[in-house]
VOPAGU-2260 file (C-alpha; in pm, 1 decimal, decimal comma):
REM VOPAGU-2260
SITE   aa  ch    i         X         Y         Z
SITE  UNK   A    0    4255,6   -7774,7    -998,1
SITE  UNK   A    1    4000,9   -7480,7   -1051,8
SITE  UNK   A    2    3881,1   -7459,3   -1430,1
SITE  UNK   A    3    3683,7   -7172,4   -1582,7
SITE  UNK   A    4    3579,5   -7378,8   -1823,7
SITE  UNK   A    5    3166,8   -7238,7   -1722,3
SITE  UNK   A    6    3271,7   -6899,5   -1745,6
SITE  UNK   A    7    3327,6   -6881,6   -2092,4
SITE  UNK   A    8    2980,1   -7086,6   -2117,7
SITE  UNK   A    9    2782,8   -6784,1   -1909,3
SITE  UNK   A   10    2926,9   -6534,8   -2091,7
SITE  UNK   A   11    2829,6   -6706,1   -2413,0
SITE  UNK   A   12    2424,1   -6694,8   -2268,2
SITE  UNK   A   13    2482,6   -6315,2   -2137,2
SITE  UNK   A   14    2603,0   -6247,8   -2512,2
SITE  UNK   A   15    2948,4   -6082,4   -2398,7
SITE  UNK   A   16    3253,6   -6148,3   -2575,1
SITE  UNK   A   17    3614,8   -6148,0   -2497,2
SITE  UNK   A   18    3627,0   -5844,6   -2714,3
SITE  UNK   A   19    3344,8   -5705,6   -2508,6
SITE  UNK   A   20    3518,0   -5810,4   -2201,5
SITE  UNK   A   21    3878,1   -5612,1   -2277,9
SITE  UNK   A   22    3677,4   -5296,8   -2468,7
SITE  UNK   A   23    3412,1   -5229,6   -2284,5
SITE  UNK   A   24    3467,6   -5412,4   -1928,1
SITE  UNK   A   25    3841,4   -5316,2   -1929,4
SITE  UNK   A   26    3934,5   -5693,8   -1849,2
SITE  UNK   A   27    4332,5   -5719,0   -1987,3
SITE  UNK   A   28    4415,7   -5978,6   -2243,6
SITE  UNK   A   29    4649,0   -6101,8   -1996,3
SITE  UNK   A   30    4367,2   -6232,6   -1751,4
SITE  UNK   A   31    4148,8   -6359,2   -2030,3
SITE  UNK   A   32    4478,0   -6567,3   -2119,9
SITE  UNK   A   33    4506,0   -6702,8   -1741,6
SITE  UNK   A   34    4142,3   -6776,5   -1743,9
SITE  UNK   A   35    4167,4   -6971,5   -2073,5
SITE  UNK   A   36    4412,6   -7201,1   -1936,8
SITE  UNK   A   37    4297,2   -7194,8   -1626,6
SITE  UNK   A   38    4572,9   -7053,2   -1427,0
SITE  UNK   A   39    4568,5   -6864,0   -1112,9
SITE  UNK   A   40    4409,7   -6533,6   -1139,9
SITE  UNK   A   41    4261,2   -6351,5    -784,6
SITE  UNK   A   42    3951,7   -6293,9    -622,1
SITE  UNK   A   43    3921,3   -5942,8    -722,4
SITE  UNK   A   44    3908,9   -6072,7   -1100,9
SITE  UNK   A   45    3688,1   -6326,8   -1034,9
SITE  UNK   A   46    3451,9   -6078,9    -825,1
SITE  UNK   A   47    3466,5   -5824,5   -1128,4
SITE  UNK   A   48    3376,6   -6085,1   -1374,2
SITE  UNK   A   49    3077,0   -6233,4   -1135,1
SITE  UNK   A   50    2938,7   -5838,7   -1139,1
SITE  UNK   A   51    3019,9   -5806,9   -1494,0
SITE  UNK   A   52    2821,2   -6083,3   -1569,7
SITE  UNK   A   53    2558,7   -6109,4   -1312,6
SITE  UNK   A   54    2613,6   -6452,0   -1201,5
SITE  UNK   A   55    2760,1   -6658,1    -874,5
SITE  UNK   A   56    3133,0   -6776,1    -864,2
SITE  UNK   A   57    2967,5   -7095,1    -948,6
SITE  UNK   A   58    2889,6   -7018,2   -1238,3
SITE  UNK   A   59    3242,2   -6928,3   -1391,6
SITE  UNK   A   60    3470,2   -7143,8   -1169,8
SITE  UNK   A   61    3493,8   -7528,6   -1055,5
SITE  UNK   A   62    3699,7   -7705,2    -854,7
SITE  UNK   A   63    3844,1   -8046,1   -1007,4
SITE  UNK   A   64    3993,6   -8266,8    -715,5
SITE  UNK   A   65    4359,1   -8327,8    -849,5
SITE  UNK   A   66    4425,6   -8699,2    -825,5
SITE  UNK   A   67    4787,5   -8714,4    -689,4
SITE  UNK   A   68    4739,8   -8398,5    -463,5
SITE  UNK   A   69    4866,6   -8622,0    -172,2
């Protein structure tokens, strides 16, 4: 499972919203809501928010090994 859990975390520190995020960054509603509960959302989101907020993948995204994957 990937969680996003740390990007709402960095973008605490870098002081920008989720308001900030849709008004000024253009980011839709409908990707913050993915994020949130971390469902699927692409690379070309995730590279947007890294530039956005300055920071490596690693610091948005994890990966969570899912127990019963086999």
């Amino acid at each position: 499972m990937i969680k996003y859990d740390k990007l709402w975390e960095t973008a605490e520190k870098r002081g920008i919203t989720k308001s900030i995020l849709t008004k000024k960054y253009n980011v839709s509603k409908a990707q913050l809501y993915r994020l949130r509960y971390n469902q699927p959302v692409s690379t070309n989101t995730l590279d947007r928010l890294c530039n956005i907020l300055e920071c490596d993948i690693s610091d948005i995204m994890e990966h969570i090994p899912d127990d019963n994957f086999f």
